[in-house]
matplotlib code that plots the C-alpha trace (Angstrom):
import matplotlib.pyplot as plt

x = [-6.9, -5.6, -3.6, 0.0, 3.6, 6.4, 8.4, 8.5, 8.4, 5.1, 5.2, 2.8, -0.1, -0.2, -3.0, -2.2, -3.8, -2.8, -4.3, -6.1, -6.6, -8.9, -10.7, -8.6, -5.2, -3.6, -0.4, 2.3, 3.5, 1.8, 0.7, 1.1, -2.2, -2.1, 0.4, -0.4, 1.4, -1.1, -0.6, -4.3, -3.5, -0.4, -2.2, -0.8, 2.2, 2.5, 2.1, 0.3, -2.6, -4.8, -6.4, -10.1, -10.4, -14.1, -14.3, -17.4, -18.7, -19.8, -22.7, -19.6, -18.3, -15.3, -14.0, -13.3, -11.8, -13.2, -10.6, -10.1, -7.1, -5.5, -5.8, -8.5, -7.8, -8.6, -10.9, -9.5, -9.8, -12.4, -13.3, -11.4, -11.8, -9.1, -11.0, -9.4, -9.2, -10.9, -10.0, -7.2, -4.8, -5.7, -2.5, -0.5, -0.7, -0.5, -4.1, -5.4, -6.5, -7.6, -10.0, -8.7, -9.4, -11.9, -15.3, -16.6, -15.1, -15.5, -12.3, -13.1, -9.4, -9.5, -12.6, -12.4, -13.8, -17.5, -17.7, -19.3, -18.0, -20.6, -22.8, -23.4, -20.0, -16.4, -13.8, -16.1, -13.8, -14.1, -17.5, -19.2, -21.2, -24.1, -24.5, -26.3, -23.8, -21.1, -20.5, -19.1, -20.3, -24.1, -23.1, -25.8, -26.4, -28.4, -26.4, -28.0, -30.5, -30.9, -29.3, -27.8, -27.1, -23.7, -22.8, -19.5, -18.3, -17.4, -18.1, -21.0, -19.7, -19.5, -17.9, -13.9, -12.8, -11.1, -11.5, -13.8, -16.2, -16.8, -20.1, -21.8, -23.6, -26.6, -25.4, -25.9, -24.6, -25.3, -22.5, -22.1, -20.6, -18.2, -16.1, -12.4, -9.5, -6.4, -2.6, 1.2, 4.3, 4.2, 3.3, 0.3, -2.4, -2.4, -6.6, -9.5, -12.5, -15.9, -17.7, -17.3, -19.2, -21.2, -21.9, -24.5, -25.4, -28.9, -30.2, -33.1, -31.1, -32.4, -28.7, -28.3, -26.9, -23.6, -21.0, -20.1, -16.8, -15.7, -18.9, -17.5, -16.8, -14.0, -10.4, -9.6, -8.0, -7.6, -3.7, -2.8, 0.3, 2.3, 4.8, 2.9, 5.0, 3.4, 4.6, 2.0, 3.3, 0.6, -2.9, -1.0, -0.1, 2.5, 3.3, 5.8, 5.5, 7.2, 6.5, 8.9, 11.9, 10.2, 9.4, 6.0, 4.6, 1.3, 0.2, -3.8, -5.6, -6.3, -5.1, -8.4, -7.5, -3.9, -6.1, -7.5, -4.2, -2.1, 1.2, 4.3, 7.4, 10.4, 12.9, 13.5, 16.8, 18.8, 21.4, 19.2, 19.6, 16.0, 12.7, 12.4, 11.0, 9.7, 10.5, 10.7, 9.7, 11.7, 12.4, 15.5, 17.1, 15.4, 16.0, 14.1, 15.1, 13.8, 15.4, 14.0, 16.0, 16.6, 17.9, 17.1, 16.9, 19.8, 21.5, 18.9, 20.7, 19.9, 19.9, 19.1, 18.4, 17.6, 16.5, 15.3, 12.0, 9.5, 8.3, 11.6, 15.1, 16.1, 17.4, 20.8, 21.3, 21.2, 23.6, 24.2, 24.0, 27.5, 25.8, 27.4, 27.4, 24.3, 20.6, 19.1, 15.6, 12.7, 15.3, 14.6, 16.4, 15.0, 16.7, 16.4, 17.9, 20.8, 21.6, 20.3, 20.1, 18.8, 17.5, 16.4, 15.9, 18.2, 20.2, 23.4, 25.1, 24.2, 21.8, 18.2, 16.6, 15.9, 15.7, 16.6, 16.1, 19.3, 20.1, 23.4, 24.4, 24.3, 27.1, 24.5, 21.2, 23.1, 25.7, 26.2, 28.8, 31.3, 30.1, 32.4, 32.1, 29.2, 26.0, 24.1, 20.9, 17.4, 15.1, 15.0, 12.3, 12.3, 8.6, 6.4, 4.0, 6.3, 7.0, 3.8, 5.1, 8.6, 11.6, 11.3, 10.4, 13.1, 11.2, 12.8, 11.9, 10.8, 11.0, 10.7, 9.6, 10.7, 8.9, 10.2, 7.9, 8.2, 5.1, 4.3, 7.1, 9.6, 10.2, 11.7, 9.2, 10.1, 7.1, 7.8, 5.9, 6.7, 5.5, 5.4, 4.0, 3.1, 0.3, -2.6, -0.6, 1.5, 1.5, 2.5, 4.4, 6.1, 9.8, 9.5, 13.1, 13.3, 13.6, 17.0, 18.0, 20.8, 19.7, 22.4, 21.8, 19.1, 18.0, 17.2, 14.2, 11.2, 9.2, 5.0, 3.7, 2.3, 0.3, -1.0, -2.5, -3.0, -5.9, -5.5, -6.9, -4.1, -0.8, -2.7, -1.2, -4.2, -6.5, -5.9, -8.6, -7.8, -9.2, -12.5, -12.8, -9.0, -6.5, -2.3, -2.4, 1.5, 4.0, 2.7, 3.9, 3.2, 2.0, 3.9, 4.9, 8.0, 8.1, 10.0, 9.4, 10.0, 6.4, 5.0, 1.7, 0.8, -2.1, -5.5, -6.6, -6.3, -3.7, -3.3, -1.6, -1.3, -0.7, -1.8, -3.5, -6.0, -9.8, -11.2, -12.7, -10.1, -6.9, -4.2, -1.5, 1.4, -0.6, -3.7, -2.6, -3.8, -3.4, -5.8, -5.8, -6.1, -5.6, -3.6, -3.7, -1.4, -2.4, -0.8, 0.6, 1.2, 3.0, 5.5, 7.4, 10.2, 12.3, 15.0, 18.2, 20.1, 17.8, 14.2, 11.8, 9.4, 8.6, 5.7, 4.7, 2.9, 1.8, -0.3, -3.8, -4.1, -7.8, -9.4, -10.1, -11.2, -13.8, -13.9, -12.3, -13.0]
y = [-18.9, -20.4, -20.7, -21.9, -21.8, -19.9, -22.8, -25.6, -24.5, -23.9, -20.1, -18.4, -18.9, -16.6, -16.1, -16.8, -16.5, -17.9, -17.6, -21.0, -22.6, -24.7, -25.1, -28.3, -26.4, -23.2, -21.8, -19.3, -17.9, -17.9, -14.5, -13.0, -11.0, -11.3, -12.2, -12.3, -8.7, -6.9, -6.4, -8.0, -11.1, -11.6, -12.2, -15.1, -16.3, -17.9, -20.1, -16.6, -17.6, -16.2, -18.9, -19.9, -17.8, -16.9, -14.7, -12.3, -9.1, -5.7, -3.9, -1.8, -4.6, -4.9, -8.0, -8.7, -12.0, -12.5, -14.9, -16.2, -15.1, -15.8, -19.3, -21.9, -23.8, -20.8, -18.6, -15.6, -16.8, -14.2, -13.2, -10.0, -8.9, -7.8, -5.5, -5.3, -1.0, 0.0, -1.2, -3.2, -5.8, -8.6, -10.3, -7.1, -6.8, -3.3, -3.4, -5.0, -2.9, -5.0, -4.4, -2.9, -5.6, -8.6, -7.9, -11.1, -12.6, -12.8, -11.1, -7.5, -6.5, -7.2, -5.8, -3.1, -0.4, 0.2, -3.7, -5.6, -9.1, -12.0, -13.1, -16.5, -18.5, -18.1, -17.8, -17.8, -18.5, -20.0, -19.2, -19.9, -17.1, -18.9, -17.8, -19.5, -22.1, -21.0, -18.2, -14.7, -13.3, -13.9, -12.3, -10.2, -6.6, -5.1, -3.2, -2.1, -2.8, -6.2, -9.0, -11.9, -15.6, -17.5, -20.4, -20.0, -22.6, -22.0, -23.1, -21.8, -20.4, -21.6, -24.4, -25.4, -24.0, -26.7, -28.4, -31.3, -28.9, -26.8, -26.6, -25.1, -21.8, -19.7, -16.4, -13.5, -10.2, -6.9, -4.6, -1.3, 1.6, 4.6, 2.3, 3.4, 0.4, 2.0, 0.9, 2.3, 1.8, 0.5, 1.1, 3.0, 5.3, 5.1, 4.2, 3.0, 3.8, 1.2, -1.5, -3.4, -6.8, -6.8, -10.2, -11.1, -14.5, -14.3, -14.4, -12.4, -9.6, -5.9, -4.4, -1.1, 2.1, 1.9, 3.0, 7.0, 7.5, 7.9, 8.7, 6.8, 9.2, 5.8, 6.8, 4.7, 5.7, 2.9, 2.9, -1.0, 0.1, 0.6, 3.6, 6.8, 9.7, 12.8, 16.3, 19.6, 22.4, 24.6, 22.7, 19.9, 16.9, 14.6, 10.8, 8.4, 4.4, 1.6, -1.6, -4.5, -2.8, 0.9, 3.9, 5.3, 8.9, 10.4, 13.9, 15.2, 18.0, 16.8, 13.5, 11.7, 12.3, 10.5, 7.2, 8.0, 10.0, 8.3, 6.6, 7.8, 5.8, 7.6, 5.2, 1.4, -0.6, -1.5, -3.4, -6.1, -5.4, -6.3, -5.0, -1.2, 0.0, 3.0, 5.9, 9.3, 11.9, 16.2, 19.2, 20.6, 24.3, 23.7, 19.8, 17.0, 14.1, 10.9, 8.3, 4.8, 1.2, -1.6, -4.9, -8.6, -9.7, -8.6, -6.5, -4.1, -0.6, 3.2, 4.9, 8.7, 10.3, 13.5, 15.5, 19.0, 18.0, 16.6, 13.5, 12.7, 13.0, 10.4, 7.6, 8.7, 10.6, 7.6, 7.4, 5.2, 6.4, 6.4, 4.6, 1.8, -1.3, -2.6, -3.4, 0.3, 0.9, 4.2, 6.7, 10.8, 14.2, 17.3, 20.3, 21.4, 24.8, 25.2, 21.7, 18.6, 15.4, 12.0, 9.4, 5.8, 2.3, -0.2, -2.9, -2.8, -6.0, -8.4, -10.1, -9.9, -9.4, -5.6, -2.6, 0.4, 4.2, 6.1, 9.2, 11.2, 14.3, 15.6, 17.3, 17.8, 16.2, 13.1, 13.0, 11.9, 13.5, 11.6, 9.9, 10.7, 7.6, 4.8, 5.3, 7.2, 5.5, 7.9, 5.0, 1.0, -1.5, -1.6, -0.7, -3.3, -2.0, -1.9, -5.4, -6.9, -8.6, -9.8, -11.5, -14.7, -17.4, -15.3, -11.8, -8.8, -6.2, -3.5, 0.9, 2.3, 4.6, 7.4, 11.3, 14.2, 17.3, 20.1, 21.0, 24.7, 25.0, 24.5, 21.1, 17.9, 14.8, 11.6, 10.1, 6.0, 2.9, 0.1, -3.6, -6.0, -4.8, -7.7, -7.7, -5.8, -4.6, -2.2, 1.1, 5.1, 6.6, 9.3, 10.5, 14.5, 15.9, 18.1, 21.6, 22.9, 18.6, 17.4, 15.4, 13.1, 11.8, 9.1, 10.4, 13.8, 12.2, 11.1, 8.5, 8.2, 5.7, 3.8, 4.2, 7.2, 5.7, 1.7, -0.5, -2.5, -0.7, -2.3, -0.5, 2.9, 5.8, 7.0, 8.8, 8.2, 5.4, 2.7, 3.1, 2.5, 1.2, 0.1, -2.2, -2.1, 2.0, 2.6, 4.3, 7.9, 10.1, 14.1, 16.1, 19.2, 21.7, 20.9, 17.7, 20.1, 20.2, 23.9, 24.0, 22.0, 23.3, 25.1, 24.8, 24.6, 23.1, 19.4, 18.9, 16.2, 12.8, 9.7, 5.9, 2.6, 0.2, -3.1, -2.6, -4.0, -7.2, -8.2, -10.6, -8.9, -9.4, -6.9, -8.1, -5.9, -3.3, 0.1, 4.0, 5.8, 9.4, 11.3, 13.7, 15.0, 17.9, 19.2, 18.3, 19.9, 19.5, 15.7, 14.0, 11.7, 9.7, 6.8, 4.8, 6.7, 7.0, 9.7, 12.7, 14.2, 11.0, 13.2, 15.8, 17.9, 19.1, 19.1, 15.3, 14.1, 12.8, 11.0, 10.6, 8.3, 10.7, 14.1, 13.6, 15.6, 14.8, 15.3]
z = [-25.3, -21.9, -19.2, -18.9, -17.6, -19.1, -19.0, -16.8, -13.3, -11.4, -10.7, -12.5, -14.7, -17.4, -20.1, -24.0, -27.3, -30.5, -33.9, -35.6, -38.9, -37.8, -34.3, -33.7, -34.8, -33.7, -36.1, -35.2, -32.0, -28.8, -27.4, -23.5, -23.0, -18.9, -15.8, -12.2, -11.5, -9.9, -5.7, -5.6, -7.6, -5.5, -1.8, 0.2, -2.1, -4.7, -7.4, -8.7, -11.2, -14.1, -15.5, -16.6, -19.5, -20.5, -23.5, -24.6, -26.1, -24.9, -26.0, -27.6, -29.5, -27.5, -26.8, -22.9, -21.3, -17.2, -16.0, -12.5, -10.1, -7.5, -6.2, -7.1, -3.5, -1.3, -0.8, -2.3, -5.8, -8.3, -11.7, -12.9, -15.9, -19.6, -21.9, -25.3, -26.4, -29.2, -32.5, -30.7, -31.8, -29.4, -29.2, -28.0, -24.2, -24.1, -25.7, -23.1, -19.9, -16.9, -14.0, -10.8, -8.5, -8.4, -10.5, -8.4, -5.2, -1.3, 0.0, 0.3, 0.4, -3.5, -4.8, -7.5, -6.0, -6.4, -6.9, -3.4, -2.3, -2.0, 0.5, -0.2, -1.3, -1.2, -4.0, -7.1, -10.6, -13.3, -14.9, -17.9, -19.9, -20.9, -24.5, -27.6, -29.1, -26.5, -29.4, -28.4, -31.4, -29.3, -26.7, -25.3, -26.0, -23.7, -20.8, -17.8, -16.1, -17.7, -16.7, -18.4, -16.9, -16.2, -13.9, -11.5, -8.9, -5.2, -2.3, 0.6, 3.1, 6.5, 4.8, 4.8, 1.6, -0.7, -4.5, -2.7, -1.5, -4.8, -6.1, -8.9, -8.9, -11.3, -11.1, -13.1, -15.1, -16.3, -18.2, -16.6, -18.9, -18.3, -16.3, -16.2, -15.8, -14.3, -15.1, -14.7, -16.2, -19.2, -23.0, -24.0, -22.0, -18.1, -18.1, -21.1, -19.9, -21.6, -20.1, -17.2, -16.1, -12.6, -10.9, -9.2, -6.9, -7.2, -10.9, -10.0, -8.2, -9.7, -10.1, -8.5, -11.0, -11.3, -9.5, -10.1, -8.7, -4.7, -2.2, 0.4, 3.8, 4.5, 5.5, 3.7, -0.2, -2.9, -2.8, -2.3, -0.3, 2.5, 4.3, 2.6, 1.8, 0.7, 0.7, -0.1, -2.4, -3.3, -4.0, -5.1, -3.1, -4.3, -2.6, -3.6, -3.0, -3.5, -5.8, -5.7, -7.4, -8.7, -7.0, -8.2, -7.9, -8.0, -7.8, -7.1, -5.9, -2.3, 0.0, -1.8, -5.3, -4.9, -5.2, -8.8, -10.1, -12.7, -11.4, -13.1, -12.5, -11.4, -10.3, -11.3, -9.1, -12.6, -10.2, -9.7, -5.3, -4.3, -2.7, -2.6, 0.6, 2.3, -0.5, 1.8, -0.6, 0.5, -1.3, 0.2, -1.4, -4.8, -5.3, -4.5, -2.6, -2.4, 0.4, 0.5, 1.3, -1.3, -0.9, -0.1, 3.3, 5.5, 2.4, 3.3, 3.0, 2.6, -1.1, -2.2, -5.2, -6.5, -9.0, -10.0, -11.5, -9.1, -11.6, -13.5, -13.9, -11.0, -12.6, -13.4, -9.7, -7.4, -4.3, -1.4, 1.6, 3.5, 7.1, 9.3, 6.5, 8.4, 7.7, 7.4, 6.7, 6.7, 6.6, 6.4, 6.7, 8.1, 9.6, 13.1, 15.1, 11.7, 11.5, 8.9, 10.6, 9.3, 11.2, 10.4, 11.7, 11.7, 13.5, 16.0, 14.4, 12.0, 14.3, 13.4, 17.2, 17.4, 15.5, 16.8, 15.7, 15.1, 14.6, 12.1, 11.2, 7.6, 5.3, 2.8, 1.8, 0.4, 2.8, 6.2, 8.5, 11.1, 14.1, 17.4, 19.0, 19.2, 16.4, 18.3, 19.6, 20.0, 20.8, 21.8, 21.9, 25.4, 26.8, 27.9, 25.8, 22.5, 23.0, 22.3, 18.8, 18.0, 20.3, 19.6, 16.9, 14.7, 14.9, 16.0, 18.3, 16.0, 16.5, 12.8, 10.4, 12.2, 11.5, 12.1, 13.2, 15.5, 18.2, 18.8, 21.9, 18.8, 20.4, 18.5, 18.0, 16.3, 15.7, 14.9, 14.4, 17.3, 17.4, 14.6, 11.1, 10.1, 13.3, 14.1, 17.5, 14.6, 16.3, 16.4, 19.5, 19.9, 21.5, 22.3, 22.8, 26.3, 25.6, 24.9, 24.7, 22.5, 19.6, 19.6, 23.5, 24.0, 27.6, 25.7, 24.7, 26.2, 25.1, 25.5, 27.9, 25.3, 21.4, 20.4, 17.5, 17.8, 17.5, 21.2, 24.1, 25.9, 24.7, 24.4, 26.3, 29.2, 28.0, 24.0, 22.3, 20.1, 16.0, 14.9, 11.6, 11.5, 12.6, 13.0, 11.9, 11.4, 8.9, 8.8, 6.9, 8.2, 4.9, 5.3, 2.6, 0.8, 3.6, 5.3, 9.6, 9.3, 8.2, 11.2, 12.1, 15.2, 18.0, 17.8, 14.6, 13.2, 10.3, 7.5, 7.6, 6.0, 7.7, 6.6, 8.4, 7.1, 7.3, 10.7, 9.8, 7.4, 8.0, 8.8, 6.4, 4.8, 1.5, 2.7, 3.8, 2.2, 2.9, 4.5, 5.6, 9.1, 11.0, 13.8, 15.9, 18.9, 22.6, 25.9, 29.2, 29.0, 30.7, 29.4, 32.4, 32.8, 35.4, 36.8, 35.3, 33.7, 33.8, 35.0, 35.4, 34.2, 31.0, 30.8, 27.1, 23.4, 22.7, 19.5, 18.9, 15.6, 13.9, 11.4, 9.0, 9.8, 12.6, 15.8, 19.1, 22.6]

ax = plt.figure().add_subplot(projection="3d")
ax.plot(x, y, z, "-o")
ax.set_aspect("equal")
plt.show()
């Protein structure tokens, strides 16, 4: 086994087997068992990396290989671990099942879930199991709570993180059974469930039992993602995300269970455009939709497709959507007083300073109608408070991932994200159409003075508080039945959402970002004000307070 590059180029580091004759000879091809592909080996660019291949056996007699990724001169770099399925061939890569994370690293953004980061050293990798005559076949045999010895390098921390200031470490393990390794999309089973290694720093450490599945009371749910959709139809709660150029669904029993539930692909780009963003997932008269952007760059633009089967039949029904030919992103339809409308973010030229919300009429669920006149505008980056991030050094000025919901008055909200996602200053507020207003007209609406749900105290709306436990909360998505506003919920109690966000405490970075659920619940008489122009300065009705989870609010 090692690591090497495809060809030439300095990309990736991918793991290989071959077969031997001798142990100074291998024969015959040269096998893939792992690429960097997984969201947590991909942190901070590339060259991506698996390398350091450290092979041993389970008390099962399976064979695993605990490599290191990600990238040998940061921080970030870990052990993860391949274990090989029963009775499996080991140079077919579908027989391999890898951990869900790091099994051993500092950055807590990466961790497989049950699995702590260290407390004494940054970026452990590439370890040595130290086993009689370096022999797998002596591998140990006793699982937990015993403990077996290996040596890692990495550096202490406190220190500047780089190749001169590696050191080496004793460490330890123990093998934990019933341990389930998670995958999508590709040949074989979605999970293999056997042993799993636990590190340790201090070879004396008494392991704890091993972990038994979610107790955490977090927000947080292991989905390694951004821009949640999820719709409720019966007991079962169905979200779509996006991964580089697939849409992937999951279905559970409750918000929670979306983070365990197998992912079943539903829609790959075959036309080579790009990045997929922001899937929208709606069931409109008996078909589902699902609306999301693809593209590189500025060729950003809006796609549907449909189908009458909730986890298939998309491929073939995929349609662009017939918008201005200009960057388009986070778009969704919902009906309101007899009409369909869609809305979405996007620019007014070709110039990448400012996105705007906008706001069409629909012919039908994959068709937008004419537009009398200029786009019509809903909402600008204009607020003092919405300008916190972007225009200048080449970022925009950003209003996006608009939501759609009605309050109890019947009353219109777009609920969007404002600031810069890719800083903690990322942001819900809200644009409340006056009673009786005309969607189409911008000074229908009026805007929050500030977040309703942000992490800095200083673009919160009086009398709302910044998160807790998160930072840069944006993207929600409302989880209504069907993903239909009709369904909006009334007064009184506190509802379900989804957002994402990045733990407090951790960088933030699009890279770790992950969902986490909330809650929201109607709140009355507020005020929402603005400068004069056309219109009341003034509008007096339902606002929103977001929560972390489910927890009470005054």
């Amino acid at each position: 086994m090692w690591s090497g590059w495809e060809g030439d180029t300095d990309g990736e580091q991918t793991l290989y087997v071959a077969k031997m004759t001798s142990p100074t000879a291998t024969t015959g091809e040269r096998y893939v068992i792992s690429q960097p592909r997984e969201t947590w080996e991909r942190v901070g660019g590339g060259p991506y990396v698996n390398e350091g291949p450290e092979p041993i056996v389970d008390p099962n007699g399976q064979l695993h290989v605990v490599y290191s990724a990600r990238h040998s001169w940061q921080g970030d770099y870990c052990l993860a671990d391949l274990r090989l399925k029963r009775s499996g061939d080991l140079t077919k890569v579908f027989d391999w099942y890898k951990s869900n994370g790091c099994l051993f690293g500092s950055d807590g953004s990466s961790m497989q879930k049950g699995w702590s980061t260290t407390l004494y050293s940054n970026g452990p990798g590439h370890h040595s199991f130290v086993l009689s005559d370096g022999d797998t076949a002596k591998s140990p045999t006793t699982a937990y709570p015993v403990t077996h010895r290996m040596l890692y390098h990495a550096v202490p921390k406190g220190m500047n993180y780089s190749w001169a200031n590696r050191t080496q470490y004793v460490g330890a393990f123990t093998w934990y059974n019933d341990i389930n390794y998670t995958r999508c999309c590709v040949a074989g089973p979605v999970s293999d469930a056997g042993y799993s290694p636990m590190f340790f720093e201090d070879p004396s450490f008494t392991p704890n039992p091993p972990p038994t599945g979610p107790t955490s009371t977090s927000p947080r749910i292991d989905v390694h993602a951004a821009d949640p959709s999820v719709i409720r139809q019966g007991s079962t709660y169905t979200s779509v995300e996006a991964r580089n150029d697939q849409i992937l669904m999951r279905q559970a029993s409750s918000l929670r269970g979306l983070e365990s539930a197998p992912q079943t692909l539903v829609w790959t780009d075959s036309k080579g455009r790009g990045e997929v963003w922001a899937p929208e997932l709606e069931y409109i008269d008996g078909r589902y939709y699902i609306y999301f952007s693809a593209g590189r760059g500025d060729a950003h633009r809006m796609y549907v497709t449909s189908s009458t089967t909730i986890n298939s039949g998309y491929f073939d029904q995929e349609k662009k959507m017939n918008l201005p030919d200009l960057w388009a992103v986070d778009g969704m339809s919902f009906a309101y007083e007899g009409k369909r409308y869609f809305v979405w973010s996007g620019r007014a030229g070709s110039a990448n300073t400012e996105q705007n919300l906008y706001i069409m009429s629909m012919s039908s669920p994959t068709a937008l109608g004419s537009s009398l006149g200029p786009l019509p505008i809903i909402s600008q980056p204009r607020e003092t408070w919405e300008k916190v991030t972007g225009g200048s050094n080449g970022f925009p000025l950003i209003n996006e991932a608009p939501q759609a919901i009605k309050d109890p008055n019947g009353q219109l909200h777009i609920v969007y994200s404002a600031n810069g996602s890719w800083s903690d200053q990322y942001c819900l507020a809200d644009l409340r159409l006056k009673k009786g207003g005309d969607p189409f007209k911008v000074f229908d609406y009026y805007k929050s003075n500030g977040c309703l749900f942000g992490s800095n105290r200083d673009t919160m709306m009086a009398g709302w508080d910044p998160t807790l436990s998160v930072n840069g909360p944006g993207h929600n998505s409302f989880v209504l039945v069907d993903g239909d506003i009709a369904t909006s919920p009334p007064a009184g109690p506190k509802f379900p959402m989804m957002f994402h966000a990045v733990d407090k405490g951790t960088p933030y970075s699009w890279d770790n970002r992950y969902w986490f659920t909330g809650s929201f619940t109607w709140w009355g008489n507020i005020a929402y004000t603005r400068g004069a122009g056309n219109g009341d300065t003034s509008n007096t009705g339902w606002s929103i307070k977001f929560f972390e989870g489910g927890e009470s609010g005054n």
